[in-house]
VOSETI-471519 format. One record per residue (C-alpha): x, y, z; residue number from 0; residue in one letter. Coordinates in steps of 0.05 Angstrom, whole numbers. Layout:
% VOSETI-471519
ATOM        u        v        w   seq   type
ATOM        X        Y        Z   NUM      a
...
//
This chain:
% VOSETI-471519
ATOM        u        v        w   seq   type
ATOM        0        0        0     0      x
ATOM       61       52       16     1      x
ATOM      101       28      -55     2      x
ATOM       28       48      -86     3      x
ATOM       30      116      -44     4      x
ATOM       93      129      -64     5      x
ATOM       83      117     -144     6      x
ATOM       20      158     -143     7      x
ATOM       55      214     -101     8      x
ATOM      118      210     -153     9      x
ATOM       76      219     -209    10      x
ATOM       29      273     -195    11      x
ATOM      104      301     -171    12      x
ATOM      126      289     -240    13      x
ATOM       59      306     -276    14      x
ATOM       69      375     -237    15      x
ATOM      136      390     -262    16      x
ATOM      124      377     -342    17      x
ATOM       55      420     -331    18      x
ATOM      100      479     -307    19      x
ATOM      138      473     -364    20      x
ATOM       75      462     -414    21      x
ATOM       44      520     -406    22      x
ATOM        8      548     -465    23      x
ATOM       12      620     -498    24      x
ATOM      -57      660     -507    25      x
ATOM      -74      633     -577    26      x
ATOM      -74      706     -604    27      x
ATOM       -1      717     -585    28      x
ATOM       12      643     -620    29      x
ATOM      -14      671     -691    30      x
ATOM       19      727     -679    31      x
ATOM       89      690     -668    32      x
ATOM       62      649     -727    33      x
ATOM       61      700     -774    34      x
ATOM      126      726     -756    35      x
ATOM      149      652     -770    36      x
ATOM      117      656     -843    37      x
ATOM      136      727     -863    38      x
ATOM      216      723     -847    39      x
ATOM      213      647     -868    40      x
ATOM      236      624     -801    41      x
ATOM      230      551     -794    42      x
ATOM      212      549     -716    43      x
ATOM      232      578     -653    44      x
ATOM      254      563     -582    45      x
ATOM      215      608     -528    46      x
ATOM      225      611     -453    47      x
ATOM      184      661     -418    48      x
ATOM      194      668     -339    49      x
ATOM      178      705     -282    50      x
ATOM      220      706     -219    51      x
ATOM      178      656     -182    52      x
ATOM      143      623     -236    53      x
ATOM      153      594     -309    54      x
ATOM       95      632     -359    55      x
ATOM      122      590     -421    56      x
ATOM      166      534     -438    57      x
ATOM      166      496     -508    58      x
ATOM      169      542     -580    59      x
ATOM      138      546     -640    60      x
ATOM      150      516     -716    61      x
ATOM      186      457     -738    62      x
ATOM      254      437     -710    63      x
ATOM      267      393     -763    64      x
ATOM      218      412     -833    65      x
ATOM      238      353     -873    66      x
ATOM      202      309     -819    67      x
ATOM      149      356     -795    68      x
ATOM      182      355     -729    69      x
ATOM      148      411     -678    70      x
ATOM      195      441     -631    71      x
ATOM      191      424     -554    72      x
ATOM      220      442     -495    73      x
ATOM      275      390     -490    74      x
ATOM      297      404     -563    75      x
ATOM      363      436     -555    76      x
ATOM      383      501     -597    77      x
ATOM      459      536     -617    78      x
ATOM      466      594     -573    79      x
ATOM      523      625     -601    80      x
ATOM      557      679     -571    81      x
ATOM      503      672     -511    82      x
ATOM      558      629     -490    83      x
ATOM      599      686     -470    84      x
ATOM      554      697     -410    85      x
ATOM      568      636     -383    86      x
ATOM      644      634     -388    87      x
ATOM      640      702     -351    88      x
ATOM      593      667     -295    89      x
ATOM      659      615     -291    90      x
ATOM      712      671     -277    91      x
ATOM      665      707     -225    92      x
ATOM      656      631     -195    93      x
ATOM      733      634     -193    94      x
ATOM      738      705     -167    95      x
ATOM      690      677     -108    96      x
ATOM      733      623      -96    97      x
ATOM      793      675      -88    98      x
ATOM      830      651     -141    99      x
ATOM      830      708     -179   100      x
ATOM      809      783     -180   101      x
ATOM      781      808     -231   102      x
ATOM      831      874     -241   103      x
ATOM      884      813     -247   104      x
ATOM      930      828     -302   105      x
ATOM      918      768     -351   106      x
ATOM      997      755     -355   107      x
ATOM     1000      752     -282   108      x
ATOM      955      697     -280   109      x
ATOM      993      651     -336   110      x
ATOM     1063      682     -355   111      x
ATOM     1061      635     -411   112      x
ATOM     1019      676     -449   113      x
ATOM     1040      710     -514   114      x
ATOM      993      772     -515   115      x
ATOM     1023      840     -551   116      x
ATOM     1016      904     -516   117      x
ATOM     1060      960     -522   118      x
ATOM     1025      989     -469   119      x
ATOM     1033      938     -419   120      x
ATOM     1078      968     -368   121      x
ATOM     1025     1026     -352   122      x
ATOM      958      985     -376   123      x
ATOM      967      917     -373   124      x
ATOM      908      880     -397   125      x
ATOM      867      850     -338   126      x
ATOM      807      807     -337   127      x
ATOM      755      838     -330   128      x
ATOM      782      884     -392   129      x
ATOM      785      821     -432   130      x
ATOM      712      803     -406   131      x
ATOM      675      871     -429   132      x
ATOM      712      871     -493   133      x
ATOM      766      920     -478   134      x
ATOM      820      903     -483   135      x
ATOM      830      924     -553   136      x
ATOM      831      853     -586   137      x
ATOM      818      842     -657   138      x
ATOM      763      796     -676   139      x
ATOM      769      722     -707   140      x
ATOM      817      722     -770   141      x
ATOM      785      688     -832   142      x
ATOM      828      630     -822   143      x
ATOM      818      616     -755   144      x
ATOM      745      601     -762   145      x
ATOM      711      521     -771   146      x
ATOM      750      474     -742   147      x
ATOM      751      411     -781   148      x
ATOM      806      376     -757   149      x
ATOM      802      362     -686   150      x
ATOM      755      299     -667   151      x
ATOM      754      320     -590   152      x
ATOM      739      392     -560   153      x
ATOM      809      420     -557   154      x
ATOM      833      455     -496   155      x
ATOM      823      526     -493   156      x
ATOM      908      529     -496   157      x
ATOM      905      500     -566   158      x
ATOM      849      550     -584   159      x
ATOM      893      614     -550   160      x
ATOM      949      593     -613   161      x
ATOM      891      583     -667   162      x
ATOM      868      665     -653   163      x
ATOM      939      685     -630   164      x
ATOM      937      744     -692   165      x
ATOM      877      765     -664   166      x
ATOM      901      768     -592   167      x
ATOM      936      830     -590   168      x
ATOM      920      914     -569   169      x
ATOM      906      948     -621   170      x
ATOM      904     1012     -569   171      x
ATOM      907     1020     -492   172      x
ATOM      879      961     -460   173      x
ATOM      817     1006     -418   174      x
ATOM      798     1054     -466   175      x
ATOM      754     1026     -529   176      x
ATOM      696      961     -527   177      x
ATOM      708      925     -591   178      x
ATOM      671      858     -590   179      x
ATOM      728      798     -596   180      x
ATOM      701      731     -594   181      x
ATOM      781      715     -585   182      x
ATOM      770      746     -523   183      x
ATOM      725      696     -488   184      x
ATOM      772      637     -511   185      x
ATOM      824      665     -471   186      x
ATOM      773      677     -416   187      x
ATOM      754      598     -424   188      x
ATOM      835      583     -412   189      x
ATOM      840      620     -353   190      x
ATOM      788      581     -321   191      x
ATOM      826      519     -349   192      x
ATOM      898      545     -321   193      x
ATOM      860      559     -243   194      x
ATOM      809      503     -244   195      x
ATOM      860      446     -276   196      x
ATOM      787      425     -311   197      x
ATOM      775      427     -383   198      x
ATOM      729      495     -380   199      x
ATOM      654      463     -404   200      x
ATOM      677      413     -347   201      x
ATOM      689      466     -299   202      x
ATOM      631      506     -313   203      x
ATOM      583      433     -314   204      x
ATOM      594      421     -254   205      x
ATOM      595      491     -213   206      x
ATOM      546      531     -259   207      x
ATOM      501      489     -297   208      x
ATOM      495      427     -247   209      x
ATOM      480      483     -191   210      x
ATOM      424      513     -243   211      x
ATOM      394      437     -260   212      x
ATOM      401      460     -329   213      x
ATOM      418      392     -337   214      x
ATOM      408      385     -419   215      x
ATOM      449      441     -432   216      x
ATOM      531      436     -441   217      x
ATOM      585      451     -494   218      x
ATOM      586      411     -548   219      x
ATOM      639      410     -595   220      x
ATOM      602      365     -633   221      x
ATOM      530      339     -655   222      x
ATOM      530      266     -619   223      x
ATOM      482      214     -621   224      x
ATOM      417      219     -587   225      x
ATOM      439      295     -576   226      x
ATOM      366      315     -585   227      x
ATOM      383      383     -625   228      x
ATOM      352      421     -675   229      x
ATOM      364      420     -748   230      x
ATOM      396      490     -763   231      x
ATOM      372      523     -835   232      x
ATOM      399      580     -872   233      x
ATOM      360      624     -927   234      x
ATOM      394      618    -1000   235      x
ATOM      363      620    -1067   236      x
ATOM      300      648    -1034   237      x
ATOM      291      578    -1000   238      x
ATOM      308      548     -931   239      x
ATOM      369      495     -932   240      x
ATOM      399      450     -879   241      x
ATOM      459      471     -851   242      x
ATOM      502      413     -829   243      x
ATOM      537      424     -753   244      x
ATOM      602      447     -760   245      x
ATOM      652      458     -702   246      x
ATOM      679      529     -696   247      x
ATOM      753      542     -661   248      x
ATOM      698      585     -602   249      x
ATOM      693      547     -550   250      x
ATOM      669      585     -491   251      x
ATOM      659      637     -533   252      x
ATOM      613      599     -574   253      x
ATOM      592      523     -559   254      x
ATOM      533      530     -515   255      x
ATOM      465      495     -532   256      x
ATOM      407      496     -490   257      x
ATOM      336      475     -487   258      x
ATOM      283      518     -472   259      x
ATOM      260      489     -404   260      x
ATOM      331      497     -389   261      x
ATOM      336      572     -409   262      x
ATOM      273      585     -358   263      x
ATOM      319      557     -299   264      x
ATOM      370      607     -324   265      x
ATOM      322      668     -328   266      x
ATOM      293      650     -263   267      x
ATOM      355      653     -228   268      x
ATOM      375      718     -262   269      x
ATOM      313      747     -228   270      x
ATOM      312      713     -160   271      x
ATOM      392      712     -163   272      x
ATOM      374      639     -119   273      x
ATOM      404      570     -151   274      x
ATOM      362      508     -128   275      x
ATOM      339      504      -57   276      x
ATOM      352      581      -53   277      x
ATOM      423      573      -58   278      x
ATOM      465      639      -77   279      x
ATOM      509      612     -134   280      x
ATOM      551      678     -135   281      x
ATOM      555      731      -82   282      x
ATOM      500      784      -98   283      x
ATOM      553      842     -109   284      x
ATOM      588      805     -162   285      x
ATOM      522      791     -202   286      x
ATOM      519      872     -199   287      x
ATOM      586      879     -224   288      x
ATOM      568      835     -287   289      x
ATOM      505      881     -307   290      x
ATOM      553      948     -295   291      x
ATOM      611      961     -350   292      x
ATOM      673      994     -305   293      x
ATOM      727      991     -351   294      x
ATOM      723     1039     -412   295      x
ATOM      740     1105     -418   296      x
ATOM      662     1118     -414   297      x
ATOM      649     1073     -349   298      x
ATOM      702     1115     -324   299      x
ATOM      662     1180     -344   300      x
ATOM      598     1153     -305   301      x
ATOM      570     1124     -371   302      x
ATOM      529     1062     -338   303      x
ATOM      504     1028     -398   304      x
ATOM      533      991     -443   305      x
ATOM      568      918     -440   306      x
ATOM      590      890     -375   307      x
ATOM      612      822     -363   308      x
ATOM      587      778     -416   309      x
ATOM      524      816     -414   310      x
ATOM      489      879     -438   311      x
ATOM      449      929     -435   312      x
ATOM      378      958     -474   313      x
ATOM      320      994     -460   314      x
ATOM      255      969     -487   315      x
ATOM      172      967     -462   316      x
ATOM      189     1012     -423   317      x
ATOM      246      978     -369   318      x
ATOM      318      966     -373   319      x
ATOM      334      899     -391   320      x
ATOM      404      856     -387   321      x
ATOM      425      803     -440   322      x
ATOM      457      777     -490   323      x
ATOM      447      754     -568   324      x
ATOM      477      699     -615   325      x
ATOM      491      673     -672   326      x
ATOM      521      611     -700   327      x
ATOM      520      574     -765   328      x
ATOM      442      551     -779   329      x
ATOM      418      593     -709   330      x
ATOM      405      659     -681   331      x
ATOM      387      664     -610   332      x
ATOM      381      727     -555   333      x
ATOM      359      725     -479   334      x
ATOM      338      790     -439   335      x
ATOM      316      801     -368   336      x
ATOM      292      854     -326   337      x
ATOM      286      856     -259   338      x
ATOM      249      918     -245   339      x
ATOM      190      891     -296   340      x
ATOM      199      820     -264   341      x
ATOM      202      799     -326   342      x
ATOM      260      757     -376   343      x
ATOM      251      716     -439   344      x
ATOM      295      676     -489   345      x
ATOM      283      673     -560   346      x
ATOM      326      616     -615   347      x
ATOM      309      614     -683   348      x
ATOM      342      549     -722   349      x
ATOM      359      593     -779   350      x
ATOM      402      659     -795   351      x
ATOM      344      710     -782   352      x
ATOM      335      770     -733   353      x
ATOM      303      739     -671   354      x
ATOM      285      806     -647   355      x
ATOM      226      805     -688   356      x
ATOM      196      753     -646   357      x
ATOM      222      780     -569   358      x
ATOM      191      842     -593   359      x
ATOM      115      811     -605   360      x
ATOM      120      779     -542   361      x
ATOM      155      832     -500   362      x
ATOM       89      875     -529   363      x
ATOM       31      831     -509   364      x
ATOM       62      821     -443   365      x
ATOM       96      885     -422   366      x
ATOM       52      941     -472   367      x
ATOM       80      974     -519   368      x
ATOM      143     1027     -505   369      x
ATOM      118     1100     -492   370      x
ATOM      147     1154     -496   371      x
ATOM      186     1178     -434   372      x
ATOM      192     1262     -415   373      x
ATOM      230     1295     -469   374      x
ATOM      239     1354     -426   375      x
ATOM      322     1356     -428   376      x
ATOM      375     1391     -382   377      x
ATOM      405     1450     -420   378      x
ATOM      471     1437     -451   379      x
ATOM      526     1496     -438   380      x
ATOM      542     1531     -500   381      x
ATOM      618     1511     -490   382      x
ATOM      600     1431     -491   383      x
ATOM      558     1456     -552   384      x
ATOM      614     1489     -587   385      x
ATOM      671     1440     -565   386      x
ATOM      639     1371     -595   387      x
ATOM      597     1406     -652   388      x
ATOM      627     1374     -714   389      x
ATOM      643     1311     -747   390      x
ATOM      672     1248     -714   391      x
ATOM      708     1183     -740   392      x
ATOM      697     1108     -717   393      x
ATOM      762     1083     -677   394      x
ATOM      734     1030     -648   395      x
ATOM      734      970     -708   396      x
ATOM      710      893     -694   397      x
ATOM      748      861     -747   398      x
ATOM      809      905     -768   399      x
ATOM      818      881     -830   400      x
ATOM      748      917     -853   401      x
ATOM      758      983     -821   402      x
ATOM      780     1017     -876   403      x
ATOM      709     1013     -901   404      x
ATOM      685     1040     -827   405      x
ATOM      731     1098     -835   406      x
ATOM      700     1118     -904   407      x
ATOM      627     1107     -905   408      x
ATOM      605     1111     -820   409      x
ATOM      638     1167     -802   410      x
ATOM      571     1210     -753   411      x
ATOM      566     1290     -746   412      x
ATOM      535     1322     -687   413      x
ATOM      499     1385     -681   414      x
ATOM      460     1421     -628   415      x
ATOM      390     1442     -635   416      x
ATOM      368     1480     -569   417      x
ATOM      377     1421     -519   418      x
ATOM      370     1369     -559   419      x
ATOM      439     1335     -600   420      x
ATOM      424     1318     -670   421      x
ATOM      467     1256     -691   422      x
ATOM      470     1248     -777   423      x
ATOM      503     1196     -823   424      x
ATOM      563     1217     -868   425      x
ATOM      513     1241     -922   426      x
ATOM      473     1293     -871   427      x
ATOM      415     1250     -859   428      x
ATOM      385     1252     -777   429      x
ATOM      393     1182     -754   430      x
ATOM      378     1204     -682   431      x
ATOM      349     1259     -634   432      x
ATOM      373     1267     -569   433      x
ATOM      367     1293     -507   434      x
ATOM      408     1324     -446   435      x
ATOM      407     1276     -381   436      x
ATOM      470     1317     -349   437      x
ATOM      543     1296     -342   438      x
ATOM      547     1298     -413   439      x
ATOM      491     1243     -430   440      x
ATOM      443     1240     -473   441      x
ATOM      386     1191     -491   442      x
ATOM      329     1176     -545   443      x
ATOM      261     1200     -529   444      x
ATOM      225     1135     -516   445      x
ATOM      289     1107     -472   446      x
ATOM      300     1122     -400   447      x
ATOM      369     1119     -402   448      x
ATOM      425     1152     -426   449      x
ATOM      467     1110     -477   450      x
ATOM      500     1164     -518   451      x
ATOM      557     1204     -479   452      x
ATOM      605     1252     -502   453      x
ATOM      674     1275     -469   454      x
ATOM      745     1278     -474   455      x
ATOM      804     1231     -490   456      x
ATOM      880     1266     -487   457      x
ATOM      846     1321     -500   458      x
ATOM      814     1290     -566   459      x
ATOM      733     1300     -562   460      x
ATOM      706     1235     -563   461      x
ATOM      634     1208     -581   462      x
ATOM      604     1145     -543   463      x
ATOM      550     1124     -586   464      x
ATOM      531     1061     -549   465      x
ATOM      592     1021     -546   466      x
ATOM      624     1061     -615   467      x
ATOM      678     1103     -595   468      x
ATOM      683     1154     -651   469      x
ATOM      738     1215     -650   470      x
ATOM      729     1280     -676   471      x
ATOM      765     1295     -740   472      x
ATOM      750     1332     -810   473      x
ATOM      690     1309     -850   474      x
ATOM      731     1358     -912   475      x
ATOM      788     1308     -902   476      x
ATOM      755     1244     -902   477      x
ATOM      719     1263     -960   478      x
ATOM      777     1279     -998   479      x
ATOM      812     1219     -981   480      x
ATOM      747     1174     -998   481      x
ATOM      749     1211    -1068   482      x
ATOM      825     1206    -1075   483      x
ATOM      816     1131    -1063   484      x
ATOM      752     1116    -1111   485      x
ATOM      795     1156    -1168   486      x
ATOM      860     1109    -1154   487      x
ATOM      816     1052    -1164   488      x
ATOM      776     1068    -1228   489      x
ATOM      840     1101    -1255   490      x
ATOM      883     1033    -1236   491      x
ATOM      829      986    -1252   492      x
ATOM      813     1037    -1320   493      x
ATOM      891     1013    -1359   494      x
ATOM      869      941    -1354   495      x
ATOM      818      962    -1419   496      x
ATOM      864     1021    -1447   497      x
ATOM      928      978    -1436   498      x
ATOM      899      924    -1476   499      x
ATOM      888      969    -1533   500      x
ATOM      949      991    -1526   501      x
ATOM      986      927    -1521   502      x
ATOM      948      899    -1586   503      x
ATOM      969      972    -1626   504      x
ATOM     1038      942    -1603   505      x
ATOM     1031      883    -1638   506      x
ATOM     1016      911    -1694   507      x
ATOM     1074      961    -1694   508      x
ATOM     1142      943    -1726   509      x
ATOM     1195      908    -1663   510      x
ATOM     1226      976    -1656   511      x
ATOM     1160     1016    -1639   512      x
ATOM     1144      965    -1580   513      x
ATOM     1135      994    -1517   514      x
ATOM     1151      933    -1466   515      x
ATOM     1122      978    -1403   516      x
ATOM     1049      970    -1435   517      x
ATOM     1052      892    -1417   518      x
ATOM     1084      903    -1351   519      x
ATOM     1038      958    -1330   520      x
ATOM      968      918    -1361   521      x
ATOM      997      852    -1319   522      x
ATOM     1005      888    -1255   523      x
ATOM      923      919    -1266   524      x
ATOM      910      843    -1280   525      x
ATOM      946      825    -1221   526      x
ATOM      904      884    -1179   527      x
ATOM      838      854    -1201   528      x
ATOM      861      784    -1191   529      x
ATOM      883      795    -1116   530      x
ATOM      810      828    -1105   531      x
ATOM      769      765    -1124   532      x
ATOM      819      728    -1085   533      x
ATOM      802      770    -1027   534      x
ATOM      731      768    -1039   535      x
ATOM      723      698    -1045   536      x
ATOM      779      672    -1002   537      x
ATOM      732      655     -945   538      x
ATOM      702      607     -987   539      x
ATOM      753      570     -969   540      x
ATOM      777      579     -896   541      x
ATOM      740      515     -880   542      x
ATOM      801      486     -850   543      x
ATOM      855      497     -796   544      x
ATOM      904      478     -846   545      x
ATOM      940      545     -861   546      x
ATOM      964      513     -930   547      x
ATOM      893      513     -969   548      x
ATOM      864      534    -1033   549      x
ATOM      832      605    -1008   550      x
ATOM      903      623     -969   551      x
ATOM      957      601    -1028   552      x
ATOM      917      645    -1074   553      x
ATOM      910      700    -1035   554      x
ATOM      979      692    -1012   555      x
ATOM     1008      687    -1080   556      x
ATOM      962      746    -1109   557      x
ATOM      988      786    -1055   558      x
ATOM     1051      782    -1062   559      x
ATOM     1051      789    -1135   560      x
ATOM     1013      851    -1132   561      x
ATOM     1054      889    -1078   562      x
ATOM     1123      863    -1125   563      x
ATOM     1089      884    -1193   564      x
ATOM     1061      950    -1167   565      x
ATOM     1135      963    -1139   566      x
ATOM     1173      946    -1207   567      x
ATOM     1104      985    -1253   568      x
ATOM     1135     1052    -1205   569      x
ATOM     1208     1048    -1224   570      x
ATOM     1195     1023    -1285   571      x
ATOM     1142     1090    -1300   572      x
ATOM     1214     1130    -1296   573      x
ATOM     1249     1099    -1348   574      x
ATOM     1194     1097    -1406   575      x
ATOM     1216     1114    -1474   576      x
ATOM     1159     1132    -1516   577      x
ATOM     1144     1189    -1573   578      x
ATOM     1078     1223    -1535   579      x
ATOM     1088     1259    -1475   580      x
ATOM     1014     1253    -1455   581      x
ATOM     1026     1172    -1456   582      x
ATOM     1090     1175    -1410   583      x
ATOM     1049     1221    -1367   584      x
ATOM      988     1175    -1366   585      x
ATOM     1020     1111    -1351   586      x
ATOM     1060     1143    -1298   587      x
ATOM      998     1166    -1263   588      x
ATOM      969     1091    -1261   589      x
ATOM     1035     1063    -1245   590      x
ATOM     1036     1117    -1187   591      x
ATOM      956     1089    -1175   592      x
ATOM      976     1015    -1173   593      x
ATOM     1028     1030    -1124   594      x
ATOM      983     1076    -1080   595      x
ATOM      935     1023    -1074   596      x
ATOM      985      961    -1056   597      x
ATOM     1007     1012     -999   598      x
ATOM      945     1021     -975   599      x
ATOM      919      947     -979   600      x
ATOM      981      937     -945   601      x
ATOM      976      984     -887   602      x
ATOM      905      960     -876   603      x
ATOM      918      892     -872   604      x
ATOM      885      868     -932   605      x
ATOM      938      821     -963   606      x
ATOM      950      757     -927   607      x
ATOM     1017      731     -937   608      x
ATOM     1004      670     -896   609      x
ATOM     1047      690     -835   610      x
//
């Protein structure tokens, strides 16, 4: 009679549990999510929806797998992508609990071994918790140091320091920029391996998700069998496609996958800051220190938005949520929580699509719609006014090797319109309106708080335009230079047409009338547009760890090439013996081109010469 006690009592117990996590949407929010689903051609989506105390939605919407009909559930697990970065940071501020670390640590401190470039590193060495909110001025992943395709087994987060090692370096005073650097978090994932002496999605198993029961959930390197995950689309050709799982050299920065009763565990605790049985997982004054960025030259200035430790900030309906987003090959995921509204969610779509769209419908029908706060605004002194009036460049880039299209195209201008700041694109047009908080902050008019800041750096008046960091500098300059550049291209790219004529007049001329500069100077435009379509489609390629590959020889060799044949066009351009003046003067000016533009390919680190 007890054993039948007991079996009844287990499962109504378990009954219980899977109806918390089966609760059901109004129906009108469901065709509402539905249509979403059918407009953007979203396949299905992973929703948790939680309060601090209770769980309002577990399960999704859609297919997880369309080829079988397969409707997503809460145990299906999704890629979360850089979401993954907030739980590597949860592992170091475990560690810093434990007292084996701090988080103002330098980073060499910690393991000597470490070959990180700073120039700056006797004054501003770069510390933890610089390399945790994305300052400390690392570049972003390198095209070859993407998919990993040869490693069977996770590899230790050591291995994966080497793989980004050109990325791990400051480009500027550790402590002063946020530039997003997914390299960042891997070396974040091997301190945790150096202190822990665990392989880090061990280490953060056991003390982060174990504590959590987010029990599902976990690192994977790979998609195992009976790993219950969803199939991962992309959109080409108009149509959805399969994308197959391939392993990326993130780790920590990148491997998470989650389900979404899992996710609700996580939200819940974000709100209630409790683990199971009310346990406090960290200390409450650390979880603090993740929502509140301290280390750029902004957080410095009292700017309190922004990124903190593997989290970030946005206002929306009305509060000021915390969170994160993601994206991986096949998956696009984002979590937010607030807990002045009481209120978090988590959103994965398994394919490459804005998730937003779908948080936002549901952040609506539960929260209302975002009004309009006061625009009443704090007057701004006519000397801030005249000091940062003007137009400012980016300095900030995520992936250096693309910033030379940053510095021509997103260079902002502010002006000042009573007490309100207007912020406009390089052409003049208002992207934004803003207004006045005080200490130099300003914010939209439907947010209630500030995320745009301006003040000084050496001197240098500086724009914080949510984490861009954007110097003041001559619009009349840049535009110059932008023209100078688009006339050294079409006049380089121009002789590969004239040259041929010019080239095939030569072959009709007697041996004596040949001009053998013609050839030299039409193979060195060949050689320009060759090393562009290697640049273009190199990626392509970069499918393997294998430095030696079909995408890197080319561009390698076209590089090279190039840079030599540019070199020799110059010279050569001196020594030209022909009858018309307005020839010599003419090929000089494209050999002079050709030569301008290998130097500045160079300089921006656009050839790769596979070192």
């Amino acid at each position: 009679m007890h054993k039948v006690n007991f079996l009844v009592c287990f499962f109504s117990f378990f009954l219980l549990i899977n109806l918390s996590f089966a609760q059901s949407l109004d129906k009108g929010l469901i065709v509402k999510l539905e249509k979403v689903l059918e407009e953007n051609q979203m396949p299905g989506a992973m929703i948790s929806i939680v309060q601090n105390d209770s769980i309002l939605f577990a399960g999704g919407v859609g297919y997880a797998n369309i080829e079988n009909k397969e409707s997503i559930h809460a145990g299906h697990l999704f890629r979360m992508g850089s979401i993954s970065k907030t739980f590597t940071a949860f592992g170091i501020l475990k560690l810093v609990d434990e007292n084996k670390l701090k988080l103002s640590d330098a980073v060499k401190k910690i393991d000597p071994s470490l070959e990180i470039k700073n120039k700056w590193k006797k004054q501003s060495p770069i510390t933890v918790e610089q390399i945790l909110e994305h300052t400390a001025g690392f570049d972003d992943v390198q095209k070859d140091a993407q998919y990993n395709t040869e490693d069977m087994d996770a590899p230790a987060c050591s291995s994966l320091v080497k793989v980004h090692k050109k990325s791990l370096y400051a480009r500027w005073k550790p402590g002063e920029r946020m530039s997003y650097s997914n390299p960042g978090y891997v070396l974040a994932g091997h301190l945790i391996e150096h202190l822990s002496k665990k392989p880090y999605n061990t280490y953060l198993k056991e003390e982060i998700l174990q504590a959590l029961d987010m029990n599902q959930s976990g690192f994977y390197y790979k998609q195992k069998e009976g790993l219950n995950l969803a199939q991962g689309y992309k959109r080409m050709g108009g149509q959805l496609q399969a994308v197959p799982f391939q392993s990326v050299h993130g780790g920590p920065a990148s491997d998470f996958c989650t389900n979404a009763k899992d996710m609700c565990l996580f939200l819940k605790f974000l709100l209630s800051e409790k683990a199971k049985n009310e346990n406090e997982l960290i200390s409450l004054d650390l979880l603090e220190r993740m929502r509140t960025p301290k280390t750029s030259i902004a957080a410095k200035n009292g700017y309190k938005t922004g990124y903190g430790l593997g989290t970030t900030s946005l206002w929306s309906n009305n509060h000021l949520f915390y969170g994160h987003d993601g994206g991986i090959d096949g998956f696009s995921s984002l979590y937010l929580f607030s807990k002045e509204a009481n209120f978090a969610l988590a959103v994965s779509i398994n394919s490459e699509t804005d998730p937003w769209v779908l948080a936002k419908e549901i952040l609506d029908y539960f929260l209302g719609k975002n009004k309009y706060k006061d625009s009443s605004a704090v007057t701004i002194p006519s000397e801030i006014k005249n000091q940062f009036t003007g137009f400012y460049n980016f300095k900030n880039p995520r992936n250096q090797s693309f910033h030379f299209i940053q510095k021509m195209f997103d260079g902002h201008s502010i002006e000042f319109k009573e007490d309100r700041m207007l912020v406009k694109d390089f052409r003049s047009n208002v992207l934004d309106t803003l207004y006045h908080k005080g200490s130099n902050q300003f914010y939209r008019k439907n947010e209630g708080v500030p995320f745009v800041m301006l003040l000084e750096n050496k001197g240098v008046p500086i724009l914080w335009l949510g984490n861009d960091y954007a110097e003041k500098g001559s619009k009349g300059i840049r535009s110059f230079l932008n023209y100078g550049l688009f006339g050294i291209v079409f006049f380089s790219c121009l002789y590969f047409f004239v040259g041929l004529f010019w080239m095939f007049k030569d072959f009709m001329s007697k041996p004596k009338k040949r001009n053998s500069y013609n050839i030299l100077l039409w193979f060195t435009t060949f050689l320009l547009l060759l090393f562009i379509i290697s640049f273009i489609f190199a990626d392509e390629f970069y499918q393997s760890t294998n430095p030696v590959n079909f995408g890197s020889v080319l561009l390698g060799i076209c590089s090279a090439a190039f840079l030599i044949f540019s070199i020799g066009s110059l010279v050569k351009s001196f020594k030209i013996n022909s009858e018309s003046k307005m020839l010599k003067i003419y090929q000089r000016l494209t050999a002079f081109s050709l030569f301008a533009l290998a130097i500045f390919c160079l300089y921006n680190g656009l050839m790769d010469f596979g070192f």
